[in-house]
C-alpha positions in Angstrom: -3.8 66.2 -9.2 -1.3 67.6 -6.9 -3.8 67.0 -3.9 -4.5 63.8 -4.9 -0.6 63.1 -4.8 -0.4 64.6 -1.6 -3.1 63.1 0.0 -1.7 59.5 -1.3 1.7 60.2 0.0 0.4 61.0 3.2 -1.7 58.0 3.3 1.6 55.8 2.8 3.3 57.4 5.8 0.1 56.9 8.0 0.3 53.2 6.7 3.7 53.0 7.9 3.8 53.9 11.0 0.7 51.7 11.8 2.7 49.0 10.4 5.8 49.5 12.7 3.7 50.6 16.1 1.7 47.0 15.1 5.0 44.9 14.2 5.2 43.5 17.9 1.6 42.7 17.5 1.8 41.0 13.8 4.9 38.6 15.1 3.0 37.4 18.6 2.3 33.5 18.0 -1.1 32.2 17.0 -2.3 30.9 20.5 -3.7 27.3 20.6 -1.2 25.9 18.1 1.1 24.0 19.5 4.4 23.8 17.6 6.7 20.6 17.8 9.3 22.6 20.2 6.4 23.0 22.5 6.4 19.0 23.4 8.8 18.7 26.0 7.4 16.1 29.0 6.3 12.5 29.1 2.8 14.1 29.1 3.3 15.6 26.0 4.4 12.4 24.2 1.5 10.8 25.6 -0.6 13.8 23.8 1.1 13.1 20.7 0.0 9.1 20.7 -3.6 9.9 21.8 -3.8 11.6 18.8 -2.5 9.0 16.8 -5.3 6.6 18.4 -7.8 9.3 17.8 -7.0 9.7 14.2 -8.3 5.6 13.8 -11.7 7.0 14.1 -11.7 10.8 13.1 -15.5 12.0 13.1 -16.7 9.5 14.1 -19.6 9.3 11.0 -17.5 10.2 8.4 -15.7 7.1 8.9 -18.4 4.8 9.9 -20.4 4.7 6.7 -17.0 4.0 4.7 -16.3 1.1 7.5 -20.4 -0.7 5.9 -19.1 -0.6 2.6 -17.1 -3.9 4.0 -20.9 -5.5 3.8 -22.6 -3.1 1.4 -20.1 -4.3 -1.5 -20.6 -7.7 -0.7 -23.8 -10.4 -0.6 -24.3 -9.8 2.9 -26.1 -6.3 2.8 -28.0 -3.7 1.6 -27.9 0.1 2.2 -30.9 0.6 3.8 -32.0 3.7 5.0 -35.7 5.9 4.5 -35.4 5.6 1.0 -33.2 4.9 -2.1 -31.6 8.1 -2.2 -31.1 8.2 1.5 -27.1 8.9 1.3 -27.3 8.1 -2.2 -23.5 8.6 -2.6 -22.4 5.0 -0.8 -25.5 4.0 -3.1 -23.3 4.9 -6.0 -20.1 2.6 -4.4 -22.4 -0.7 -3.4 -23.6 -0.5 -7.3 -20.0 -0.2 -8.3 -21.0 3.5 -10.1 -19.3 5.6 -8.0 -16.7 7.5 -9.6 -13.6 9.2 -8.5 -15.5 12.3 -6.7 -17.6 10.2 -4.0 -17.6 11.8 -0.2 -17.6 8.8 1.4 -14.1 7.4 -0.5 -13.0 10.5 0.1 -13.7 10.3 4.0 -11.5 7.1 4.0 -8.7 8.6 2.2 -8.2 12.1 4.2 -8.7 10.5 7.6 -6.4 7.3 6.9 -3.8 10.1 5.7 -4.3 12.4 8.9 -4.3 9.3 10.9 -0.5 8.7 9.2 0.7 12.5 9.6 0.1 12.6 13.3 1.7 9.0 13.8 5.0 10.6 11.9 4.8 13.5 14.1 4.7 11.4 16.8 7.9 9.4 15.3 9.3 12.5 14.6 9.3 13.9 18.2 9.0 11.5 20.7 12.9 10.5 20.5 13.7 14.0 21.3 11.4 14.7 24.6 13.3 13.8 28.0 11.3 11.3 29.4 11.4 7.8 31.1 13.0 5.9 28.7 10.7 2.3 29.0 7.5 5.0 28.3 8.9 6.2 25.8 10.2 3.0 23.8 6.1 1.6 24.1 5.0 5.3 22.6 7.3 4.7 19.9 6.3 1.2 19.4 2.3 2.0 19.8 2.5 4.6 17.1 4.6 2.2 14.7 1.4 0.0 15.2 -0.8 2.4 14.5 0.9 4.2 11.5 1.0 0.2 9.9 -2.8 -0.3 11.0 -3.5 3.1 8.7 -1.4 2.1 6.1 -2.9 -1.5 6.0 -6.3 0.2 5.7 -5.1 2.5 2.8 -3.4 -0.3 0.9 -6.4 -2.8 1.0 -8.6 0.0 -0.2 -6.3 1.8 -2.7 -3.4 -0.3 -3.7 0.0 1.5 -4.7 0.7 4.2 -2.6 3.7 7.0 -1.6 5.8 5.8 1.0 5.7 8.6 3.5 7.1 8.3 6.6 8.1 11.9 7.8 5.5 14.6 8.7 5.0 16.6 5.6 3.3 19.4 4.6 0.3 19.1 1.6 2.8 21.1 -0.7 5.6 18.1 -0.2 3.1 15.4 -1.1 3.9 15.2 -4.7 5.6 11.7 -4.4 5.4 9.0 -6.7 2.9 5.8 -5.5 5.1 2.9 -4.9 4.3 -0.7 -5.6 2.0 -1.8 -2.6 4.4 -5.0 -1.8 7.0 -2.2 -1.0 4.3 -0.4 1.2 3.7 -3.7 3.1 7.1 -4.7 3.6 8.9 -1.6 4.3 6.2 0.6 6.4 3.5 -2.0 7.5 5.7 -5.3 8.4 8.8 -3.5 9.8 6.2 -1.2 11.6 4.6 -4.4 13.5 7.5 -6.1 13.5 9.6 -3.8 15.6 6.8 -2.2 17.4 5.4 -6.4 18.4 9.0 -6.2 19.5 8.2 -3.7 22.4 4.6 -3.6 23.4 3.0 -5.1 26.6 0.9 -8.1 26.1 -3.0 -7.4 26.9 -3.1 -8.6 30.5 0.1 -6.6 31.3 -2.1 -3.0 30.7 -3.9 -1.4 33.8 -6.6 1.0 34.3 -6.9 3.7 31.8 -3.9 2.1 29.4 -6.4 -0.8 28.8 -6.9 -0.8 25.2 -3.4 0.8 24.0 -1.8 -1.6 21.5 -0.7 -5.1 22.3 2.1 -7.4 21.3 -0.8 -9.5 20.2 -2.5 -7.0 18.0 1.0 -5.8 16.3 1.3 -9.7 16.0 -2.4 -10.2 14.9 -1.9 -7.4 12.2 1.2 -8.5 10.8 0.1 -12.1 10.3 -3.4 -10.4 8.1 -0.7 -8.6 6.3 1.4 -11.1 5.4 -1.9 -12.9 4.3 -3.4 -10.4 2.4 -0.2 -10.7 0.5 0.3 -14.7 0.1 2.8 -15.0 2.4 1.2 -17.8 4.0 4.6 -19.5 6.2 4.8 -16.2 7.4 1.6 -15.9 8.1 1.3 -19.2 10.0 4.4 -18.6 11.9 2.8 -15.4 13.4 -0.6 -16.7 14.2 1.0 -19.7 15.8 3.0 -17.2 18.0 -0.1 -15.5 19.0 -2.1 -18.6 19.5 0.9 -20.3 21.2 1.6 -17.4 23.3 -2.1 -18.1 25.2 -3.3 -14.6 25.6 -6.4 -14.6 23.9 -9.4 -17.2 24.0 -13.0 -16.8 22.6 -15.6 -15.6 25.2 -18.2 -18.5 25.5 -21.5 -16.4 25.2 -20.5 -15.2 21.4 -23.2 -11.9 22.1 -20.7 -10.7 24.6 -18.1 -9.9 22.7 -20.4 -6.4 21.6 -22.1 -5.9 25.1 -20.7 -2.0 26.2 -20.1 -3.8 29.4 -17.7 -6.8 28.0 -14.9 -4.4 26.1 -11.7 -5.2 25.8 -12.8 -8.8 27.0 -10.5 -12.2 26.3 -11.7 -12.4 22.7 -10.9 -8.7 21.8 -7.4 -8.6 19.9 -7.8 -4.8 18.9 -10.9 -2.3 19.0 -11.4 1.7 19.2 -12.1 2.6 22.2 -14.8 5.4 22.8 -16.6 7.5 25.0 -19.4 9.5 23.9 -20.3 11.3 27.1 -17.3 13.6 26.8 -18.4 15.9 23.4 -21.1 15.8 21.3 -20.3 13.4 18.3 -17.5 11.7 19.6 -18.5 7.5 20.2 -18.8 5.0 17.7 -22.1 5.9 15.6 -22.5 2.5 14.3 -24.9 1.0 16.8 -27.5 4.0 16.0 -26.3 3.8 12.1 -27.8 0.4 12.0 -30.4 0.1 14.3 -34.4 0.5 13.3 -35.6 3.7 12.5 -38.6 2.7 14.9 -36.0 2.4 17.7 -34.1 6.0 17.2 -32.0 4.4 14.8 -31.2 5.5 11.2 -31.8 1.8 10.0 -28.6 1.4 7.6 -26.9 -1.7 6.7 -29.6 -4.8 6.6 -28.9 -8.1 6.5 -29.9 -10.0 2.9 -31.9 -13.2 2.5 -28.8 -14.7 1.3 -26.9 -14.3 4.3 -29.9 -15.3 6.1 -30.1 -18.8 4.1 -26.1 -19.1 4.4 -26.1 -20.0 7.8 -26.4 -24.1 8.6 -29.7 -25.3 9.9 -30.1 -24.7 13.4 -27.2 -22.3 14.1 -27.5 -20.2 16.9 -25.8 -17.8 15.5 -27.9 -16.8 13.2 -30.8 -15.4 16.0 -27.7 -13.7 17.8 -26.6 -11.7 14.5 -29.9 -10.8 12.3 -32.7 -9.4 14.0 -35.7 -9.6 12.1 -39.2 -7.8 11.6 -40.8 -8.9 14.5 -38.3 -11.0 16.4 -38.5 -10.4 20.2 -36.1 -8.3 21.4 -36.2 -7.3 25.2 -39.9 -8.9 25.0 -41.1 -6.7 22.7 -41.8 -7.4 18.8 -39.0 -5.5 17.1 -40.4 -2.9 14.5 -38.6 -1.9 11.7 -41.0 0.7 10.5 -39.9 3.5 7.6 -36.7 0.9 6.7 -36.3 0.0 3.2 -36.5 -3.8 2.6 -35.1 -6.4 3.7 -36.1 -5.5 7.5 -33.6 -6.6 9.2 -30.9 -5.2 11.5 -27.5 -6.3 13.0 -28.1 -7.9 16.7 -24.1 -7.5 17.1 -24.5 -3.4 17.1 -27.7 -3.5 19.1 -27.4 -1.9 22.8 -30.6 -3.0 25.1 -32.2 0.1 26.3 -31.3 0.1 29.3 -27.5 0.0 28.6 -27.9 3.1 26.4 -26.5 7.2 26.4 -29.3 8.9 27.2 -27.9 11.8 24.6 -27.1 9.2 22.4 -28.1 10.8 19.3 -24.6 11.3 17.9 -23.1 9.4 20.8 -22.2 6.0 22.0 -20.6 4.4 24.3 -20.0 1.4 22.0 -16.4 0.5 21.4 -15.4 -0.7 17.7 -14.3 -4.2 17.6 -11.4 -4.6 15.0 -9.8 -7.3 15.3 -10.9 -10.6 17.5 -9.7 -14.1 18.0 -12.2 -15.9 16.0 -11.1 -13.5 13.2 -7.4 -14.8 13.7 -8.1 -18.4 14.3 -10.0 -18.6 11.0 -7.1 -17.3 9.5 -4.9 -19.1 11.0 -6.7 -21.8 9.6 -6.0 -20.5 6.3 -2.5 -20.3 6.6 -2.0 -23.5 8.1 -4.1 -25.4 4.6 -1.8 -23.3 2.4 1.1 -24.7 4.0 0.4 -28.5 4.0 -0.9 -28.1 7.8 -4.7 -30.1 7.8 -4.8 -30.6 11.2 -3.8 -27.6 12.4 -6.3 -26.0 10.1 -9.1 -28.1 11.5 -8.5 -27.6 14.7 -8.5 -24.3 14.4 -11.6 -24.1 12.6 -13.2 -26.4 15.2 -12.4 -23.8 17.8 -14.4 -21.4 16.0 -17.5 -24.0 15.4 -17.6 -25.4 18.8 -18.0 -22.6 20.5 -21.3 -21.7 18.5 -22.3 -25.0 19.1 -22.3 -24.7 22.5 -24.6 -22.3 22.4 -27.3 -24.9 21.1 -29.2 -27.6 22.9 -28.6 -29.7 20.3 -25.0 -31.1 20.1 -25.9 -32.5 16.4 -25.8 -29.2 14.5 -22.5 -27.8 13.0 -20.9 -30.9 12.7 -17.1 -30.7 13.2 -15.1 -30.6 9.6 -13.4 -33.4 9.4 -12.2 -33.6 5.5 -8.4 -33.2 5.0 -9.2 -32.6 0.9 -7.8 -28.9 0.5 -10.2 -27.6 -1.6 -12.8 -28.5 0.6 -11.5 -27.5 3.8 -11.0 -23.9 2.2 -14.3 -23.8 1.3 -15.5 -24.7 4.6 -13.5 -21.8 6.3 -14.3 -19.5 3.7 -17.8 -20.0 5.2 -17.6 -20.4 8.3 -15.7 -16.6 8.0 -19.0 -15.5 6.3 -20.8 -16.6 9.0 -18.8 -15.9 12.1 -17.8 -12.7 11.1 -20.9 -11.9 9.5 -21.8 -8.0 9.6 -18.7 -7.4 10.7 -17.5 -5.2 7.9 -15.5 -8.0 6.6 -17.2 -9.7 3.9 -16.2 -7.6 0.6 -12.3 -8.0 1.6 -12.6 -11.4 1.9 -13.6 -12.2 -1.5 -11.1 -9.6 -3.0 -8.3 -11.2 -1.5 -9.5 -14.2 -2.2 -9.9 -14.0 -5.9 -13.9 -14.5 -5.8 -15.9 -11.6 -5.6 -16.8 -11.6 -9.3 -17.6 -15.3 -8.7 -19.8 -14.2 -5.4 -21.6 -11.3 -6.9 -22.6 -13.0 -9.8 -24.1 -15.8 -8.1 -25.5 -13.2 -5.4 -27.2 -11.6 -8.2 -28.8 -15.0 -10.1 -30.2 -15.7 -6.1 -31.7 -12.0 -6.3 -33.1 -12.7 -9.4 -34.4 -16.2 -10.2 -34.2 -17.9 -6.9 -34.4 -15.1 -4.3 -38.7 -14.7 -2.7 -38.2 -12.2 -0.2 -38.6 -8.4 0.1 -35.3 -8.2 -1.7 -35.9 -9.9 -4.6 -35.3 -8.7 -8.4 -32.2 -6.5 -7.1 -29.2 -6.9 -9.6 -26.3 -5.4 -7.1 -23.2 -6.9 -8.1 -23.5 -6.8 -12.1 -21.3 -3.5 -12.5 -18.4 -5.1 -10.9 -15.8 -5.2 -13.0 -13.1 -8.0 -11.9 -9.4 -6.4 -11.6 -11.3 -2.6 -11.0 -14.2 -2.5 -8.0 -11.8 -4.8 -6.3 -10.3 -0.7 -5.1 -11.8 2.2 -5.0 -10.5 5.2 -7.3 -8.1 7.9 -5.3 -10.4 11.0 -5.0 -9.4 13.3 -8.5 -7.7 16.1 -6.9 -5.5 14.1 -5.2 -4.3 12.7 -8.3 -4.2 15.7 -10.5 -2.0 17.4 -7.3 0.3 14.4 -7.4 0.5 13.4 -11.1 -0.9 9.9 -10.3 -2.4 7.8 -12.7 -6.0 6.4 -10.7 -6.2 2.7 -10.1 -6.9 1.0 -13.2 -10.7 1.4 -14.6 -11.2 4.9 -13.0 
């Protein structure tokens, strides 16, 4: 026993003094973690917001299935893909099944709430780094925008949430949700408020700062948030500012506004800029997403027959945002061999050939477009009916339809709106929004925010059913949604067992 003893003992002392000749070595800093203390210049600042704008995206296809659910939930798409259970976990959330464990709700959630923690860092530091003081006003004021951009996508998508506005560690997070019209008012309208304040307008950004935040896009959000809520004075008052203010008009070839060589053009208000050529992954995986298996694509996200049949005899838009089995497409027949039916594919994400990565598996050069004049002109439109303004809710509108009407040879189709009954002029920019904006990941929030999307499934699902002859016939997507639930998605479990939240209501 004794030499057992012994032997232990002398085991503790050997442990000892490795412990103190290693001390200096345990206490040496990690290398490659940068502490706040370590931002110090204008460059670092500049660091910290890149970040922020990186954070929009994250990796890259982890956010953009969730960004299809937009037209997945809605009557304007199907899934797609080799087969039924091709990624049969955003199957789960375009049936309305999906339950508070799905991968691709919980992409949204964890990158939206990264994309948050950097911008607070950001917040958090920048005041205290030496630097040229007008720089570092428009960092502050581009990573106000960008922390109310993520919180606008969190609160559309989730509803109440914590207010958090500091950098805090997963340990602090235990903070009670707040009512969402405190979220909007005290994070995401002072955020664009004060940072719409500060920022450059678009055609005051040169060379590599082109595509930083705008005064127009910190103007351009705040007037969706105020109309997401209601507000609609406010929300009129800010789109007329931005409208007034001349900045932004809508490109006259409508295709352009998606060409990789037209980013960032007149029309574009706010998209994520990308470059895949740098690392493997990073680039906007949309355009492959959605494009025809037969043509290196993955062939996600077709277009239904009903939005094929919504769109007004002889618009041109229709050819320039549906490609069809078939169609010709750089004078060839398109294929869309080994895609589930309907086949059919988004012409707005479809790069010609020639204009294409050649490692563009995982790659793209393709910037995201968020946010684009059209978008805000039809909303403005909206405002301006719920506030008594017909004409300037017409005219508007007739921006939108003109344009596409140019594109015609015949001047006779899309006649111009010309009914000042309110009903009926909602209803008319309700669809020309559907159309204009179709497979733009819009759709489903429309119809929330409206008050309709238990109206538009329903009816999506009689069409599928009883009226419907195409390949996507007899589908009955859209009868599990349950009004006043699928209008959010559930908070991923964990998150709320953590936090002692109560889910949204339903889940």
């Amino acid at each position: 026993m004794k030499t057992y003893i012994n032997i232990f003992r002398t085991a503790i002392i050997c442990f000892s003094v490795f412990l103190c000749s290693c001390e200096s070595f345990i206490d040496i800093p990690v290398k490659g973690v940068l502490t706040n203390e370590a931002y110090k210049t204008g460059d670092d600042a500049v660091m910290l917001v890149t970040g922020c704008y990186n954070a929009i995206h994250g990796n890259n296809w982890n956010i953009d299935f969730p960004l299809m659910f937009g037209d997945w939930c809605s009557d304007d798409s199907w899934k797609g893909g080799e087969n039924a259970s091709d990624q049969g976990e955003a199957l789960e959330v375009m049936y309305f099944f999906a339950g508070t464990n799905n991968k691709f709700i919980e992409y949204i959630w964890r990158i939206r709430w990264m994309g948050v923690y950097r911008c607070n860092n950001a917040l958090k530091v920048i005041p205290t780094i030496e630097m040229d003081a007008d720089l570092k006003e428009r960092l502050i004021a581009e990573a106000k925008f960008l922390r109310a951009y993520q919180y606008f996508e969190i609160v559309k998508q989730f509803g109440d949430l914590p207010k958090i506005t500091e950098p805090i560690t997963p340990a602090e997070a235990k903070l009670p949700r707040e009512n969402k019209s405190i979220i909007y008012s005290e994070i995401i309208e002072k955020d664009l408020a004060e940072a719409a304040a500060v920022l450059p307008q678009r055609d005051e950004y040169e060379g590599a700062d082109i595509g930083r935040a705008t005064r127009g896009a910190a103007l351009g959000f705040l007037g969706k948030a105020y109309l997401y809520q209601k507000k609609y004075q406010e929300a009129y008052n800010t789109f007329k500012t931005v409208v007034s203010e001349g900045k932004y008009a809508l490109e006259k070839d409508f295709l352009s506004n998606w060409d990789v060589d037209n980013e960032n053009n007149i029309e574009s208000i706010f998209e994520i800029q990308e470059d895949g050529s740098q690392v493997y992954s990073e680039g906007a995986g949309l355009p492959t997403l959605m494009r025809s298996r037969a043509d290196n694509g993955w062939g996600y996200n077709l277009p239904s027959t009903s939005l094929l049949q919504a769109f007004e005899p002889g618009d041109p838009r229709k050819k320039l945002t549906i490609i069809e089995e078939g169609d010709i497409i750089e004078g060839m027949p398109y294929s869309m061999e080994n895609v589930l039916p309907p086949q059919r594919t988004s012409y707005k994400h479809y790069i010609p050939k020639a204009k294409r990565m050649s490692s563009e598996w995982g790659q793209s050069n393709y910037n995201l477009r968020i946010y684009r004049y059209a978008d805000l002109l039809l909303m403005y439109a909206e405002a301006a009916v719920e506030t008594g303004d017909m004409q300037t809710a017409l005219w508007a509108l007739e921006q939108v339809r003109a344009r596409a009407r140019n594109l015609s040879d015949d001047s006779s189709v899309l006649p111009q709106v010309t009914t000042t009954n309110k009903a009926e002029i909602t209803n008319a920019i309700r669809h020309e929004r559907r159309i204009e904006l179709a497979m733009e990941q819009t759709r489903f929030w429309d119809i929330c925010r409206w008050g309709i999307a238990k109206q538009v499934l329903t009816e999506f699902v009689q069409f599928n059913m009883n009226i419907n002859t195409e390949s996507d016939k007899n589908d009955d997507k859209g009868t599990l949604f349950q009004e006043g639930k699928h209008e959010l998605f559930a908070i991923p479990e964990k998150d709320c067992a953590v936090a002692g939240w109560n889910n949204n209501p339903g889940y």
